[in-house]
KOLVEXNU-669154 format. One line per 5 residues: number of its first residue (from 1); their letters; for each residue x, y, z of C-alpha. Coordinates in pm, whole numbers. Layout:
% KOLVEXNU-669154
NUM = a = X:Y:Z; ...
***
This chain:
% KOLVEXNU-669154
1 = xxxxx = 0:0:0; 118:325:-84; 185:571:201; 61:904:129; 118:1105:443
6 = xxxxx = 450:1375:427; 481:1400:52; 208:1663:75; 337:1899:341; 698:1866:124
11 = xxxxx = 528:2010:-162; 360:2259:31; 658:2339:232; 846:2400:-156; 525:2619:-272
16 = xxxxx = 569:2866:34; 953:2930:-63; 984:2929:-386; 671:3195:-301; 864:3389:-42
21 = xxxxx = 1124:3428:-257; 949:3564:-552; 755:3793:-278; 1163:3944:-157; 1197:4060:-570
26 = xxxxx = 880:4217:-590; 985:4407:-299; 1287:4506:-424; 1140:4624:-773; 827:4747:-687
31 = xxxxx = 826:4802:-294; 1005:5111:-392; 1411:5007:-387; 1584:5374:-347; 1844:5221:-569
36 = xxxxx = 1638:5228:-850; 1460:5532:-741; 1736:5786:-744; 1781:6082:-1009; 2073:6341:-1058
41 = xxxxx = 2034:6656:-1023; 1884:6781:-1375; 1825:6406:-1512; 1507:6450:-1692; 1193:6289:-1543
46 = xxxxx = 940:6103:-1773; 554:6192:-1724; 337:5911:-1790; -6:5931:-1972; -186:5623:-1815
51 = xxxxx = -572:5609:-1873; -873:5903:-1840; -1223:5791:-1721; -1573:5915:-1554; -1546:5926:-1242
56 = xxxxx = -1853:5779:-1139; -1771:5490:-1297; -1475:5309:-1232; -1536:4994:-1474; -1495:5251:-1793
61 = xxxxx = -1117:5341:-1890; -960:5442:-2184; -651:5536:-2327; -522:5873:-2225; -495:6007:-2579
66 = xxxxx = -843:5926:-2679; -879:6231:-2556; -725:6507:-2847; -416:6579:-2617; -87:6727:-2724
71 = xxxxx = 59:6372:-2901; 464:6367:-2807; 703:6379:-3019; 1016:6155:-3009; 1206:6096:-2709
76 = xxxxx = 1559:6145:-2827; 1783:5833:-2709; 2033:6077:-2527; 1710:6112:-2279; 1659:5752:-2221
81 = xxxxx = 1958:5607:-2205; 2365:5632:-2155; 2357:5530:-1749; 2195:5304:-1564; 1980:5574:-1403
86 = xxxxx = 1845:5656:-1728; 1733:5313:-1833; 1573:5226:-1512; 1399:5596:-1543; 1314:5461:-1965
91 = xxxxx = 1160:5108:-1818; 918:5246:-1654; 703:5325:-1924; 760:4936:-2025; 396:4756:-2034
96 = xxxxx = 382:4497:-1677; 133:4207:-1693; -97:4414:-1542; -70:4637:-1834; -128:4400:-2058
101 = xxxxx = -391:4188:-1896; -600:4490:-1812; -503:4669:-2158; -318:4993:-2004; -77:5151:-2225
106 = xxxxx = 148:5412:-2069; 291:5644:-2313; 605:5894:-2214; 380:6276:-2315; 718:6419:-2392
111 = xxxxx = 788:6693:-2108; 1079:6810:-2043; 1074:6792:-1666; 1399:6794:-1502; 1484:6657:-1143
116 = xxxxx = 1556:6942:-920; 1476:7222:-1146; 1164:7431:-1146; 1039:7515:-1535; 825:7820:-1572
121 = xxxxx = 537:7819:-1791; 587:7617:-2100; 408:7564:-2424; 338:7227:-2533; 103:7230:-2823
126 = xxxxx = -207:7413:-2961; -547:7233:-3027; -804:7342:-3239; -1179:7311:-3106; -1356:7414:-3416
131 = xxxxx = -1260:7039:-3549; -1541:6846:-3476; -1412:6491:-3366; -1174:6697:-3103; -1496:6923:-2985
136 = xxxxx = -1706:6635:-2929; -1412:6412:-2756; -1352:6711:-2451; -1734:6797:-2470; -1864:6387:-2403
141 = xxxxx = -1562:6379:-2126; -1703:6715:-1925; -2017:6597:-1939; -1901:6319:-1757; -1711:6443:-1530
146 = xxxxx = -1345:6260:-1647; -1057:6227:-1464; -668:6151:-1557; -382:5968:-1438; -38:6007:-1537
151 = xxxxx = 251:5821:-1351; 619:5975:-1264; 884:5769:-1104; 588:5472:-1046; 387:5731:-812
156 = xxxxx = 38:5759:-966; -97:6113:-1013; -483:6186:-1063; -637:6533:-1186; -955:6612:-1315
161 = xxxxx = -993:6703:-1688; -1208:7005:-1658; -1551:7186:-1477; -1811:7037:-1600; -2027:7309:-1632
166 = xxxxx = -1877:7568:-1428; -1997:7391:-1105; -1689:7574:-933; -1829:7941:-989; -2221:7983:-1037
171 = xxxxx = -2171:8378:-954; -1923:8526:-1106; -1803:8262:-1354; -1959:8169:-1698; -2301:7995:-1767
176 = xxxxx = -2394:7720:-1590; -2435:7574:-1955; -2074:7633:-2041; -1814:7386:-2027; -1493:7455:-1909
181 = xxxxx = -1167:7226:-2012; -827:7334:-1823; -533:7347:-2041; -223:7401:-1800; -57:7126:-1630
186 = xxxxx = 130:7248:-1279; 335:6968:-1169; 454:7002:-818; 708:6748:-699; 835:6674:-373
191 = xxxxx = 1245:6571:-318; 1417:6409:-38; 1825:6448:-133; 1792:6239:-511; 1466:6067:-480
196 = xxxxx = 1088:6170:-545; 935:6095:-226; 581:6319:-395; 419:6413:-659; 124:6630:-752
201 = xxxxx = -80:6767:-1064; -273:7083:-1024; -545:7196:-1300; -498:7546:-1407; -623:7820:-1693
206 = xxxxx = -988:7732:-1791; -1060:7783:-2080; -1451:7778:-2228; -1492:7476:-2439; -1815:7638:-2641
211 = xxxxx = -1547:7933:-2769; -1386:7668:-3021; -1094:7843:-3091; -776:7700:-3045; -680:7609:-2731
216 = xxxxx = -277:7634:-2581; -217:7355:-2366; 64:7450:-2137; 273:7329:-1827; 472:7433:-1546
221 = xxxxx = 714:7222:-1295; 805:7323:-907; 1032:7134:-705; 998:7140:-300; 1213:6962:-62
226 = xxxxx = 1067:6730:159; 1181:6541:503; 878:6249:419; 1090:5897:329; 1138:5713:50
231 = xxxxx = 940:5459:196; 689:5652:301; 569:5836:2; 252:5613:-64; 116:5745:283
236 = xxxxx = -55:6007:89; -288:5755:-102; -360:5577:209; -670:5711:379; -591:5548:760
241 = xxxxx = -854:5730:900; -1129:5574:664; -965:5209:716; -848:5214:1032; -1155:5365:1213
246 = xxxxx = -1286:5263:1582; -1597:5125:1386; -1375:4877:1166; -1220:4766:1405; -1466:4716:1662
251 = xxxxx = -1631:4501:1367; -1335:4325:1353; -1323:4259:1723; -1702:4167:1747; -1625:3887:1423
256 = xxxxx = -1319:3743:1615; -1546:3681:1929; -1793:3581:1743; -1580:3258:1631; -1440:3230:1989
261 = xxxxx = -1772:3209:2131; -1948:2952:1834; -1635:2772:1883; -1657:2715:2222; -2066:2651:2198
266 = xxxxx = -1926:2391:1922; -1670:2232:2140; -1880:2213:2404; -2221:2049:2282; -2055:1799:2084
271 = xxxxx = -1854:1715:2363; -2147:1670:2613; -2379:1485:2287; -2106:1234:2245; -1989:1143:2588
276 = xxxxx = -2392:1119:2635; -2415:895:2348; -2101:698:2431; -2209:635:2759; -2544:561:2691
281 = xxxxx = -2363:287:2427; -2168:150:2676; -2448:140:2938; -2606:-77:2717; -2319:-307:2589
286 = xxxxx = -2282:-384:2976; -2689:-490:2990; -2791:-169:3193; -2964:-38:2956; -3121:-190:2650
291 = xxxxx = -3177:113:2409; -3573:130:2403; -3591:-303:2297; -3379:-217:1995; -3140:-497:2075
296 = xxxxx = -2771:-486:1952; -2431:-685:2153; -2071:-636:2039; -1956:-864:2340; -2052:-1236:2475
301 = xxxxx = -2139:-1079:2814; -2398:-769:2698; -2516:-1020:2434; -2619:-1286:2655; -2794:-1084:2938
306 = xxxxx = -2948:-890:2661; -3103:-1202:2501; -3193:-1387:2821; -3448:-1106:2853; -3568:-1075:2499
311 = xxxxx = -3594:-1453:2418; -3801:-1342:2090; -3375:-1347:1962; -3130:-1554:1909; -2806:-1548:2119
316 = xxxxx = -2507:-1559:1928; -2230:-1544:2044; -2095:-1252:1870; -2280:-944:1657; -2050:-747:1433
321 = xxxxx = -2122:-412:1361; -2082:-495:992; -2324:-720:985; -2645:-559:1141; -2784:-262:1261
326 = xxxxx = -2962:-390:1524; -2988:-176:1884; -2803:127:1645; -2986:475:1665; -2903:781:1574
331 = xxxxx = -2550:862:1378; -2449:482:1451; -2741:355:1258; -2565:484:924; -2203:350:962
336 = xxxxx = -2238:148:667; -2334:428:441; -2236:709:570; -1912:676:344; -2120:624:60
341 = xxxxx = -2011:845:-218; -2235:1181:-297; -2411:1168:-634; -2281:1374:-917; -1933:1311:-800
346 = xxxxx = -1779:1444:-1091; -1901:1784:-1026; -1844:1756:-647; -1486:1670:-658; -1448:1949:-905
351 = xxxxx = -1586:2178:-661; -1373:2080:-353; -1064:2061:-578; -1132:2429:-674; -1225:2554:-382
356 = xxxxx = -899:2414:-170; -725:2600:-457; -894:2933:-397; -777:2914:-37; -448:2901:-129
361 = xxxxx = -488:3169:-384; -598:3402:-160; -427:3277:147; -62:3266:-33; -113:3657:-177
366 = xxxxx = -265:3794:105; 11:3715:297; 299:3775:17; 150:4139:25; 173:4200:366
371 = xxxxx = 489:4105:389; 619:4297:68; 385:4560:109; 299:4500:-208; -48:4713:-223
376 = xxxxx = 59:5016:-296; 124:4915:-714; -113:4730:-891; 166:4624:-1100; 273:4394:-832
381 = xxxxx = -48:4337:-653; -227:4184:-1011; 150:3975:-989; 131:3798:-668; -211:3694:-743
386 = xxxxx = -151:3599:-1054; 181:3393:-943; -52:3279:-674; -255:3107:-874; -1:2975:-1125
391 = xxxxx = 191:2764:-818; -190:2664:-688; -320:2528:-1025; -208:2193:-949; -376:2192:-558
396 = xxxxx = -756:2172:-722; -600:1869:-931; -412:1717:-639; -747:1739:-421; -1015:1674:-675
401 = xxxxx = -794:1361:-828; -747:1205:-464; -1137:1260:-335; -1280:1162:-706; -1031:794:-669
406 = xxxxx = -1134:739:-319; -1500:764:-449; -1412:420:-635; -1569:512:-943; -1415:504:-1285
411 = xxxxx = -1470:835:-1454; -1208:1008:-1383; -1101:1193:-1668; -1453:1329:-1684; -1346:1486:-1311
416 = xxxxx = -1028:1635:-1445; -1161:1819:-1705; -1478:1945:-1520; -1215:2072:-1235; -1009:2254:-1504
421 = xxxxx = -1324:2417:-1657; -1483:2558:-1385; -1272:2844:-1255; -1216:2960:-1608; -1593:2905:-1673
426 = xxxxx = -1669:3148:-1443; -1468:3409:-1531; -1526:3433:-1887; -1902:3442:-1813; -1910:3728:-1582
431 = xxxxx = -1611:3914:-1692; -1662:3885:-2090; -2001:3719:-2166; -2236:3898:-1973; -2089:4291:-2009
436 = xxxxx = -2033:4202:-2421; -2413:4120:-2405; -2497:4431:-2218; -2307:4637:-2385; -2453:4492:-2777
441 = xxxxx = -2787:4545:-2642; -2706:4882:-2519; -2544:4995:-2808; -2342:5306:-2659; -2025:5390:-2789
446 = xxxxx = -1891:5515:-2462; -1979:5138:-2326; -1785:4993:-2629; -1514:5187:-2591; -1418:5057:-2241
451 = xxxxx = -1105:4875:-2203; -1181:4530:-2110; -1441:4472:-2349; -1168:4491:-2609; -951:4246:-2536
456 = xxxxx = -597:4246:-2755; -427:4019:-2942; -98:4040:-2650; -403:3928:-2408; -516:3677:-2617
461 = xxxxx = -181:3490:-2673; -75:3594:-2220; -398:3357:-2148; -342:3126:-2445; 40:3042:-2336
466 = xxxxx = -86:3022:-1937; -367:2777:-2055; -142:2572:-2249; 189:2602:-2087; 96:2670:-1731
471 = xxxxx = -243:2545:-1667; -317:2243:-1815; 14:2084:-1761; -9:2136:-1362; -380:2049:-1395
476 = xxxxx = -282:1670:-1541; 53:1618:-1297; -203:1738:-951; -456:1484:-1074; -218:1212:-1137
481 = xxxxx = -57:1313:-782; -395:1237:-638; -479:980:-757; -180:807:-667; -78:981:-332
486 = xxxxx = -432:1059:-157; -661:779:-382; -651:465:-117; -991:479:75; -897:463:430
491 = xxxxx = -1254:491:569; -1329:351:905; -1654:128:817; -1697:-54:531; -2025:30:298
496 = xxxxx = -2334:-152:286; -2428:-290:-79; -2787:-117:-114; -2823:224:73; -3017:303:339
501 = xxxxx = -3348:403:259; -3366:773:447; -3751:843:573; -3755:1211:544; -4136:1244:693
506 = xxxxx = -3999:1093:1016; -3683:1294:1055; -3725:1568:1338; -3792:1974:1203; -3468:2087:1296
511 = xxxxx = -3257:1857:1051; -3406:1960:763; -3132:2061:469; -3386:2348:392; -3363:2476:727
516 = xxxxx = -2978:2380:871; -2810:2518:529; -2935:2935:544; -2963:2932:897; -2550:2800:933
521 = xxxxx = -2464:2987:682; -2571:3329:782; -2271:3302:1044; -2011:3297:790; -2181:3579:643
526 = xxxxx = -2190:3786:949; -1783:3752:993; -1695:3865:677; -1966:4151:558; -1798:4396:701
531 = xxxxx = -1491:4349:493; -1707:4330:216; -1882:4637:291; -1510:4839:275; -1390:4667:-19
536 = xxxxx = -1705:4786:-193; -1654:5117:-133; -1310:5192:-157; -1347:5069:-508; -1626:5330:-581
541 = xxxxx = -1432:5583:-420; -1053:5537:-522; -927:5438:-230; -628:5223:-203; -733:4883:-14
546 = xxxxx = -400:4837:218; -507:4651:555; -479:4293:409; -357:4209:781; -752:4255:872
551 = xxxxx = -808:4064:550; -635:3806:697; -735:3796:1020; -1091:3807:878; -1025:3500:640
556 = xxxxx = -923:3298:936; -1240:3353:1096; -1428:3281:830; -1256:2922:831; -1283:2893:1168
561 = xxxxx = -1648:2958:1172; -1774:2801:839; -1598:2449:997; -1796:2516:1315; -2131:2558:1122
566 = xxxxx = -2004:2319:896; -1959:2003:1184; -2249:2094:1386; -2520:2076:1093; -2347:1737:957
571 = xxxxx = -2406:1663:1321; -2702:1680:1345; -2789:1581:1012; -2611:1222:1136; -2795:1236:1401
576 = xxxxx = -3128:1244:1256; -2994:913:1034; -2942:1078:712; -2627:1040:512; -2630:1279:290
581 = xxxxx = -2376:1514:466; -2108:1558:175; -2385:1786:-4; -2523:1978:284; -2205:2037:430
586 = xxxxx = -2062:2191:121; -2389:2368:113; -2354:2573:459; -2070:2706:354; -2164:2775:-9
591 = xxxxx = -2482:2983:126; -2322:3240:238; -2148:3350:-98; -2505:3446:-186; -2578:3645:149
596 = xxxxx = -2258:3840:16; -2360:3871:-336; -2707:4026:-201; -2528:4212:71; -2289:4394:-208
601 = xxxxx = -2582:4482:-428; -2765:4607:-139; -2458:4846:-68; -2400:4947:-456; -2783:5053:-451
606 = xxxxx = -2845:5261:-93; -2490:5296:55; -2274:5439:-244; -2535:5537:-480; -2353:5523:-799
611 = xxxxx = -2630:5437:-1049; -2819:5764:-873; -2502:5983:-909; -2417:5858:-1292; -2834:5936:-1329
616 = xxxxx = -2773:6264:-1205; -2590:6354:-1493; -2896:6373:-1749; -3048:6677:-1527; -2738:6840:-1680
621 = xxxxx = -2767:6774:-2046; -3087:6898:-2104; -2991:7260:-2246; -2836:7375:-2552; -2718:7143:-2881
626 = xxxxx = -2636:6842:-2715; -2726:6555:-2923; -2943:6259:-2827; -2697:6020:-2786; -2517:6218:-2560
631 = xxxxx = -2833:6318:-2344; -2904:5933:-2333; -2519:5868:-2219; -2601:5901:-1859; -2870:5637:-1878
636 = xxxxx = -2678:5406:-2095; -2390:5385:-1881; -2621:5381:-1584; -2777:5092:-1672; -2463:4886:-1787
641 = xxxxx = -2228:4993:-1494; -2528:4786:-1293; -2542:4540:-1495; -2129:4517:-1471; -2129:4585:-1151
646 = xxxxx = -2381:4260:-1034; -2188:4092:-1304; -1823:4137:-1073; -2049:4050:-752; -2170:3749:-941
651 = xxxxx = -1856:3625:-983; -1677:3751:-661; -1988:3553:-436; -1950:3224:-664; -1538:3188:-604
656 = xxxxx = -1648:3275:-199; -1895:3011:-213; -1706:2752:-402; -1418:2858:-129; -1640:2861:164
661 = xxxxx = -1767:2521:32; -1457:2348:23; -1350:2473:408; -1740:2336:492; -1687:1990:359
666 = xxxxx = -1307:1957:407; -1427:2016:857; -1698:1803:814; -1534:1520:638; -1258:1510:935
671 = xxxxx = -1517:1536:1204; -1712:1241:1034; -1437:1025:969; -1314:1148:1359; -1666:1009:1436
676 = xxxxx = -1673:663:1306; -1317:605:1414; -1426:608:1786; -1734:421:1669; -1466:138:1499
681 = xx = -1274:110:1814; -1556:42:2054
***
């Protein structure tokens, strides 16, 4: 027999290394090394055009120049290059995978900023507004309120493209009608002895878009020294005081002993029901008792005292447990099936394969980014996960191979390819499918224009060459590895031939499925909502999530808790002689992905009230020539930023249940097979 007990925690054990190690070079590169971060005095500085967008709706980016903005002209090589200063300073505007996964090109706009020295007003190109295409570009992106970001030295920098109808001066300032588009550019930079430790964009000159003459688009560049650290220059994008409130954390606090307390209620009522039940077993195994004429003997003794009062039985000598389920109530009644394997097994293994790889997922890069502070870039934050998930792809194999061979049935390729399906499933439905469809029956421009509905031929071939060089080779070897390392059934009692017929009419109220799933799954729910709730909004409001230590503390409650659910409704479920545990298990953990998923609409509708503030828009449009698609912009995107929106929470609540499923099933499969082991030895 094969013995399948440390090769597991060895391969683990490698994972987390060859993980920590990656997570020590993402600090170096993108954690902010001051090495790479250091400029002469005078070295020129590049300015980054990243992306412009509404602000009320963060789903819809676009390239910075599809806006009609001064296009650079050619950096000349003496710029970018000659020390090593220079070609760290000329790789930044290299595309990351982020970049290219998310389709954000960053484009060098040509400035001639240079470290240390202020520039005075400078003129960087004229536009002319009388063209029509560039008119109607900076009218659609006042209307709806756009914003910019540029990046210098990897420090993102956000500025508003213009007034949207001279909301910043009703009394003295032109018609509320009027648009009003600001054409100079004041950078103001921050210095600590040769490193940018800030950096800051300021809107000036407004200039009336309805004038269309030609418009002078200018900049200016101060320098200011600063005592903040190198280290420290992200502060500013942090909002602590939002985060790291008394009401967070009291949450927090509340969740944590919450799972002490179920815990402890857990501990202790299973502890009392068993030693009850065991001693009520023994009692009766020593002829005390004779469980209620139901008669049942393991030894010669309790068999024969038993029988010599019940002569309506024979007396053998021995009765094996095996053999009858005479004198067995309750959980004991079902030892020969409760093994039995859970229909659709295909499916199920896929599920619990996918879900133990989730956990790790999230698990692995939560921690990698706490410990390389690795939230304040996307660049390296998209990474992690992404590397995450490349070293985990063989974990839903490893898992789903092992519990699909220990099932005994014969399909197992059929298991394989449902468990490398599903994941990716998911995410091309809700991240492709279902915004493509909402976006042909919407028919908006604007919507087609966004950035992820467009997907490249560079993101094409990224996913193509994971799929087929990553992905499906880790895939095969974790399902082989399962099937050979974790696919010898070791269960305690053997299984009957037929199954147990299960009487559902006779089975007491409080083990019904219908009842013991939504009620033990609201608990989970209650842990982790407030987490939720933040995450939410700090998207809506471009914030920068940074406490993944709560995030972490906040997933290991959630296991915690779900297992505690999880073994006390397979409990009683046993207890009320129904086998059917693998499915209602996974279940009360599954639930509560849906209590999130309406929890995060409920918040998108009444707590941030995006679709009223993108709405709010149209009250705007309704003077002068605008045309009709333009007045029906507001509505459009109103209407598909929902749809988007319950699209992402569709597919963020069904990885949380599949993961919250897995942690369910994974507790209640130890504490059944805990179970029958006592139940073996007596």
């Amino acid at each position: 027999m094969l013995r399948h007990g440390p090769a597991p925690s060895v391969a683990a054990l490698v994972t987390v290394l060859v993980c920590v190690s990656s997570v020590a070079r993402f600090r170096v590169v993108d954690a902010g090394h001051s090495e790479l971060h250091s400029f002469d005095h005078g070295e020129r500085v590049g300015v980054l055009g990243v992306q412009v967008g509404p602000l009320s709706n963060p789903f819809q980016k676009y390239d910075f120049f599809s806006l009609p903005y001064c296009v650079p002209g050619a950096v000349s090589p003496e710029e970018t290059s000659g020390t090593k200063k220079r070609r760290r300073s000329s790789s930044s505007a290299r595309r990351s995978l982020y970049d290219v996964m998310m389709g954000v090109t960053r484009t060098d706009l040509g400035l001639d900023v240079r470290f240390g020295i202020d520039s005075p007003v400078t003129e960087i190109c004229s536009v002319d507004m009388s063209v029509e295409p560039v008119f109607r570009a900076f009218q659609r992106a006042l209307h709806g309120d756009f914003w910019m970001e540029l990046s210098v030295d990897d420090l993102p920098v956000y500025a508003f493209v213009g007034q949207p109808h001279g909301s910043s001066n009703h009394s003295a300032g032109p018609a509320r009608s009027a648009l009003v588009l600001h054409t100079q550019f004041n950078f103001m930079g921050e210095i600590n002895e040769d490193q940018i430790v800030g950096f800051r964009l300021e809107m000036k000159k407004p200039v009336l878009l309805e004038q269309r003459g030609s418009v002078t688009f200018t900049y200016a560049v101060h320098w200011t020294p600063s005592k903040r650290k190198f280290t420290e220059r992200f502060g500013v994008f942090l909002d602590a005081r939002f985060y790291q409130n008394s009401s967070h954390l009291m949450a927090l606090v509340n969740a944590f002993f919450l799972g002490l307390i179920l815990v402890g209620v857990v501990s202790l009522l299973l502890y009392r029901s068993l030693r009850s039940d065991r001693e009520n077993y023994h009692a009766f195994l020593d002829g005390e008792t004779y469980g209620a004429g139901h008669p049942s003997a393991v030894t010669t003794g309790g068999a024969a005292k038993h029988f010599a009062r019940q002569p309506q039985f024979a007396a053998p000598e021995l009765l094996d447990l095996r053999d009858t389920d005479v004198g067995l109530q309750g959980w004991r009644s079902i030892h020969g099936d409760v093994f039995r394997a859970p229909p659709h097994t295909e499916f199920f293994a896929a599920l619990i394969g996918n879900g133990v790889f989730l956990l790790f997922v999230f698990t692995l890069a939560i921690i990698a980014t706490i410990a390389g502070e690795l939230y304040t870039s996307m660049h390296s934050l998209f990474s992690v996960f992404a590397m995450s998930a490349a070293l985990g792809v063989g974990v839903s194999g490893y898992f789903s191979g092992g519990l699909y061979q220990r099932s005994g049935q014969k399909r197992w390729i059929r298991a394989m390819v449902l468990t490398m399906i599903l994941i990716p499933s998911i995410l091309i439905l809700f991240l492709f499918v279902v915004p493509w469809i909402a976006a042909r029956g919407l028919e908006s421009p604007a919507v087609f224009g966004a950035l992820f509905l467009r997907p490249s031929m560079t993101q094409v071939l990224v996913l193509l060459c994971f799929l087929l060089l990553v992905y499906l080779p880790l895939q095969i070897l974790g399902t082989m590895a399962g099937r050979v390392l974790r696919g010898v059934s070791n269960n305690p009692c053997a299984l009957n031939a037929l199954p147990r017929p299960i009487d559902v009419s006779k089975q007491p109220w409080w083990s019904s499925p219908a009842l013991l799933i939504p009620v033990s799954a609201a608990l989970p729910f209650s842990v982790v909502f407030v987490e939720v709730y933040y995450l939410i909004v700090s998207f809506w409001n471009y914030k920068y999530y940074f406490v993944f230590d709560l995030a972490l503390v906040v997933l290991g409650m959630s296991i915690v808790v779900i297992s505690s659910t999880s073994i006390v409704t397979t409990y009683l479920l046993l207890q009320a002689e129904d086998y059917r545990w693998p499915w209602v298990s996974y279940s009360c953990g599954a639930w509560s992905g849906m209590y999130v998923f309406l929890y995060a609409i409920y918040v998108f509708f009444v707590e941030t009230q995006s679709p009223s503030r993108m709405l709010s828009a149209s009250r705007l449009l309704g003077g002068g020539d605008v045309p009709l698609d333009d007045a029906l912009a507001p509505l459009r995107n109103a209407i598909f930023i929902s749809i988007v929106y319950i699209s992402q929470c569709a597919l963020f609540s069904s990885l949380f249940s599949i993961m919250a499923g897995a942690i369910a099933y994974v507790a209640a499969s130890v504490f059944v097979r805990s179970l029958y082991k006592s139940l073996k030895t007596q």
